[in-house]
C-alpha positions in Angstrom: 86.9 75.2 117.1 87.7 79.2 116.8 86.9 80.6 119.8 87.0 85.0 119.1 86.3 87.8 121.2 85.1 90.8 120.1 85.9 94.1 121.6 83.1 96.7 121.1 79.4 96.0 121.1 78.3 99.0 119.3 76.9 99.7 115.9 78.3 96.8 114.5 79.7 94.4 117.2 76.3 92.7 118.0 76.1 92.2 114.3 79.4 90.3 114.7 78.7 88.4 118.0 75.5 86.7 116.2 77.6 85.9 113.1 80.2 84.2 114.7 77.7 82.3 117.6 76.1 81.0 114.1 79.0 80.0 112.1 80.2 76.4 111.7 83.7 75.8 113.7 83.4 79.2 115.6 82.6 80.7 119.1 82.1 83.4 121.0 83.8 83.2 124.3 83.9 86.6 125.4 83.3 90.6 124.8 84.7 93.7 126.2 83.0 97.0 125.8 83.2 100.1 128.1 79.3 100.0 128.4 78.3 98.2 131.4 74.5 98.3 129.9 75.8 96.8 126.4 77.6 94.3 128.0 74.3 93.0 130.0 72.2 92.8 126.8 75.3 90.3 125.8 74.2 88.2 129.0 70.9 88.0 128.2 71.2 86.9 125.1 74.6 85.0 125.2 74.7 83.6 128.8 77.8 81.5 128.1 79.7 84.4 126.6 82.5 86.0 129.3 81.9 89.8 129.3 84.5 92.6 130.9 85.1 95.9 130.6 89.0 95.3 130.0 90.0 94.5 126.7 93.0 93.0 128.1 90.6 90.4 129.6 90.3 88.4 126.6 94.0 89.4 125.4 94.9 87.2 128.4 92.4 84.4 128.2 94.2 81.7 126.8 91.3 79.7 125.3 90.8 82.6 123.0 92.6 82.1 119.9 90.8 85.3 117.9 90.1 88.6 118.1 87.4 90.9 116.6 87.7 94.5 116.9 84.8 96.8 116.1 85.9 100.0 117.8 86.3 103.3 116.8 88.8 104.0 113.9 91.3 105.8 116.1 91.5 103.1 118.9 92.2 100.2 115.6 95.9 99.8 115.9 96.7 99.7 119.2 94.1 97.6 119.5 95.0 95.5 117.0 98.9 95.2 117.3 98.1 94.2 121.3 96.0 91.2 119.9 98.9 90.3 117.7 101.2 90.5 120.1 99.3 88.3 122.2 99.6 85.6 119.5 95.3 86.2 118.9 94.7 86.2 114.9 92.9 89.5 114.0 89.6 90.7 112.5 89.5 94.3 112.0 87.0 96.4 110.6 87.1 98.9 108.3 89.2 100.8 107.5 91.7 98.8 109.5 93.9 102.1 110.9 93.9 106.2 110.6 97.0 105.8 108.7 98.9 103.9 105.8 101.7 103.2 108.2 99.9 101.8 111.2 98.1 99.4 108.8 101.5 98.3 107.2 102.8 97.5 111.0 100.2 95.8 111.3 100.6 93.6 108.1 104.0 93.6 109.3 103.2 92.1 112.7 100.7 89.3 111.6 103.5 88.3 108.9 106.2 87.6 111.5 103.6 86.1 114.0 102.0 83.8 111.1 98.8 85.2 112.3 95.7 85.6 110.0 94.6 89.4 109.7 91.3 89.8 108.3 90.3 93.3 107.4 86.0 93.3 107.6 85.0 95.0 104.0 82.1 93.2 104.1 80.8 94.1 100.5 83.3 92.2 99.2 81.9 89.0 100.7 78.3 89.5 99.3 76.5 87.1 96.5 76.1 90.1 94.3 79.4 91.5 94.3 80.8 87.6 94.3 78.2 87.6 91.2 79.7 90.5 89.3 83.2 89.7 89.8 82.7 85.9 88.4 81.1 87.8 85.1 83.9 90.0 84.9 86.9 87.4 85.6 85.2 85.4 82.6 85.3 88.4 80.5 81.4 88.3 79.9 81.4 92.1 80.1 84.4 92.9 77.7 87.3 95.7 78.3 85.8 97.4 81.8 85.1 101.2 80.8 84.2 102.9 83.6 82.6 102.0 87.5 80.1 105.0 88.4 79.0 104.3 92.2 76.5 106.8 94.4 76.2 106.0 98.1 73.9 108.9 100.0 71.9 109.0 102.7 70.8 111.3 105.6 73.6 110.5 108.5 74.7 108.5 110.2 77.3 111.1 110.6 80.9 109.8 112.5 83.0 112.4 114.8 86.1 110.0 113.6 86.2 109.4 110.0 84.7 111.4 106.7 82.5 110.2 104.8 84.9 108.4 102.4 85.9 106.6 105.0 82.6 105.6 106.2 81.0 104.9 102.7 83.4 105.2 99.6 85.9 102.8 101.5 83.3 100.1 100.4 83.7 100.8 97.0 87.3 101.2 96.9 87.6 97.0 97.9 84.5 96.2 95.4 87.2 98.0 92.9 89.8 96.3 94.4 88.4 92.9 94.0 86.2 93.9 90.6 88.9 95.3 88.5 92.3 93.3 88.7 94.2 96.3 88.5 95.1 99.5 90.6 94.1 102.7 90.2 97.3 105.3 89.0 95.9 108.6 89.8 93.1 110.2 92.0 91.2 113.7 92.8 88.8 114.0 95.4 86.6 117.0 96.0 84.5 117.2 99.3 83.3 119.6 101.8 82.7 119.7 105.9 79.1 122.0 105.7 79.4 122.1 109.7 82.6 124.0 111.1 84.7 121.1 113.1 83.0 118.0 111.7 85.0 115.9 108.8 83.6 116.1 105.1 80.1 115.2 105.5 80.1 115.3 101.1 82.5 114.1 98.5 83.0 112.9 95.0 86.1 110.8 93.9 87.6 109.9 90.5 90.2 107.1 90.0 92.0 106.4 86.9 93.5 103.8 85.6 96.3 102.6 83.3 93.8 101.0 81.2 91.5 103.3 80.1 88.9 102.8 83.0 87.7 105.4 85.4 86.0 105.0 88.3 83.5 107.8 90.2 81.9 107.5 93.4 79.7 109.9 95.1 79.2 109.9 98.8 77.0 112.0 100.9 75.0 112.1 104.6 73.2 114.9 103.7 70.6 113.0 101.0 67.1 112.7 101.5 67.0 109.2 100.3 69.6 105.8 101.1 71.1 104.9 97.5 73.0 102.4 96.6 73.5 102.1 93.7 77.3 101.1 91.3 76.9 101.3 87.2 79.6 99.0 85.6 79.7 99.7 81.7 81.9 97.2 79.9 82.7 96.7 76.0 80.0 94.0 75.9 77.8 94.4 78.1 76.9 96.4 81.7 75.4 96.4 84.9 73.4 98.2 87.5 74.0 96.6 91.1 71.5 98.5 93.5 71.8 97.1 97.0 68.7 98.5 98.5 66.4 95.9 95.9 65.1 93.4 98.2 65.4 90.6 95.0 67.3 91.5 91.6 69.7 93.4 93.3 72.0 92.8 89.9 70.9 93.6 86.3 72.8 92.5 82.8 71.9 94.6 80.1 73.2 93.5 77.0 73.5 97.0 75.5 76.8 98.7 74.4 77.7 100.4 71.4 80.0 100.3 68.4 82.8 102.0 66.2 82.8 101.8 62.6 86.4 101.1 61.4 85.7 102.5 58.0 87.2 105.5 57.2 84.3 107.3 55.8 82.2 106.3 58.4 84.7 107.5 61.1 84.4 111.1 59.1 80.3 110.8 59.3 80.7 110.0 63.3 78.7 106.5 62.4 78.5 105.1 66.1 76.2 101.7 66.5 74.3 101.1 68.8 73.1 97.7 70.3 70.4 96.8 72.3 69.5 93.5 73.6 67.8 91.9 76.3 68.3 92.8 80.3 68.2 89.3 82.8 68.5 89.7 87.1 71.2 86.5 87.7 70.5 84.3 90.8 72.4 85.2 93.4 73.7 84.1 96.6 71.8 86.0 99.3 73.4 84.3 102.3 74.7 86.9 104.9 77.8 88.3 103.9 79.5 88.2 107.4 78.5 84.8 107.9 80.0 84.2 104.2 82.9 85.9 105.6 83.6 83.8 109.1 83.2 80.8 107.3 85.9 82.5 105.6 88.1 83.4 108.5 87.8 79.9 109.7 89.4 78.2 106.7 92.0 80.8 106.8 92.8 80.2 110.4 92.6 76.7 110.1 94.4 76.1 106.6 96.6 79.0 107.2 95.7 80.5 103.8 95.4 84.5 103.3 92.2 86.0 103.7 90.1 87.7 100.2 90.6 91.1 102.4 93.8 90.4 104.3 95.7 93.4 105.4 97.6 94.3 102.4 93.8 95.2 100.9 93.1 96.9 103.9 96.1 98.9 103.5 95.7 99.6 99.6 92.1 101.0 101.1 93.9 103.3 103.7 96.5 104.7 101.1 93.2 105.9 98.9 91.9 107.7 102.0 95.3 109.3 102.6 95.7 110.4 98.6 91.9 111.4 98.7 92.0 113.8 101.9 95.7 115.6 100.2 93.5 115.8 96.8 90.8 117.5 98.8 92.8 119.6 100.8 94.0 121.2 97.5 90.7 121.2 95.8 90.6 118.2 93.6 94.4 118.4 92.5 95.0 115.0 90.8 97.3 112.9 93.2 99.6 110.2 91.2 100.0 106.6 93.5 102.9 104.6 94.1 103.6 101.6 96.1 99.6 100.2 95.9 100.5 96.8 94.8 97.7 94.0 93.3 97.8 91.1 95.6 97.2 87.7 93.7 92.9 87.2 93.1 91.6 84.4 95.7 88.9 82.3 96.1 86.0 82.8 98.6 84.7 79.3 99.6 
């Protein structure tokens, strides 16, 4: 049995406390957060779960074998490198640190503990991105040509982070784990509308060495929630809108076509193919209870996690190259050292 505690019972720690008290072979045994108020809704609803204001609480309780951290940004790696240091394997969420090189001490650390460092992009672990990746692995979409992704809403608007890294980090590890390849190149635009705040708007291009490109738009200051990714392939594409309460993923078996005739190529003859459009059945179990599950096998078969730490630092490195592209107004910023990590399975 995993027993975790989770420091921070915010926005999204009482999400994870009621994951982990559900999922087979795990635990709660305890949760720190600086709110004494927080920490007595945890009693009420977990009685048998030790709550304390000090972190270091559950660092030093030694039938704790896990830690969760769902903190703010700035406080992730010092958080996280004390729980590896006190031999605790390591959930972080995202992004796992403020900078590329706190998340690579980090990877460091867990390496040369044997310690399991999950990093929480929790998209990854849902039925429909599971969906879309096992079309594309097979090749049922053809040569990927380009990933065009809008995620808006009104707020929730973070003192800590931009919005890239409160909304487009998602779609950097659906890319990640989509696309089998890293991106070469990026240019980021974006704009803080309130003096002091971080950029509350942005758009982002990736390239890639194969052709594709990838654009995401990100915004708190829609009127509507959108979620919405368009993958076009050679063969076929797909709309993935997360905010459908069913057929969240759509085929459509459209594309079109090049003439390889000479005089046809002269006449700009383009074909065009339309077939039919099917919603595939997908898994609509809980992605963080997809994802402990997760964490558990990897703790208890020592294996790497889907979004271990080297993914959470490819993520970090795109933040970093996006915020110098925007600080020069969309200059195009080449990247080096983001290396693939070998495709894994998600039991």
């Amino acid at each position: 049995m995993i027993k975790i505690g989770v420091i921070g019972y915010g926005y999204w720690g009482p999400n994870l406390v009621r994951n982990f008290a559900e999922t087979p072979g795990m635990s709660v045994a305890g949760v720190a957060d600086l709110d004494p108020q927080k920490l007595e809704i945890v009693q009420k609803r977990y009685p048998g779960v030790q709550t304390t204001k000090r972190f270091q609480d559950l660092l030093e309780n030694k039938d704790i074998n896990a830690i969760a951290i769902a903190t703010p940004v700035s406080t992730h790696f010092e958080l996280g490198m004390a729980a590896l240091k006190a031999g605790k394997h390591l959930w972080l969420e995202k992004p796992m640190a403020e900078t590329s090189e706190q998340a690579s001490k980090l990877v460091d650390e867990a390496a040369k503990r044997n310690l399991v460092l999950i990093v929480d992009h929790t998209f990854t672990y849902t039925g429909a991105v599971r969906r879309m990746g096992d079309m594309v692995k097979v090749g049922e979409l053809g040569d990927i040509l380009y990933y065009d992704s809008t995620r808006i809403n009104l707020g929730l608007f973070q003192r800590d982070v931009n919005v890239i890294s409160d909304l487009a980090v998602h779609d950097f590890s659906i890319l990640d784990y989509l696309v089998g390849e890293q991106p070469v190149a990026l240019s980021a635009v974006g704009i803080n509308h309130f003096p002091h705040t971080p950029e509350n708007l942005a758009f982002i291009t990736l390239f890639y060495n194969s052709g594709m490109i990838a654009h995401i738009n990100t915004s708190w200051l829609a009127p509507v929630k959108v979620r919405q990714i368009l993958i076009g392939g050679s063969k076929k594409m797909i709309i993935y809108d997360d905010v459908e309460p069913s057929e969240k993923v759509k085929v459509y078996d459209k594309g079109i076509s090049f003439t390889e005739d000479a005089k046809e190529i002269y006449e700009m003859r383009v074909g065009y193919r339309t077939g039919d459009m099917w919603a595939p059945k997908l898994d609509f179990t809980e992605a963080l209870r997809v994802e402990g599950e997760h964490f558990v096998d990897c703790i208890e078969n020592n294996k790497a996690p889907l979004t271990d730490g080297l993914l959470g630092l490819r993520v970090v490195k795109l933040i970093e190259a996006a915020a110098r592209s925007m600080n020069e107004r969309g200059r195009s910023v080449e990247l080096n050292g983001i290396h693939m990590h070998k495709g894994r399975e998600v039991a």
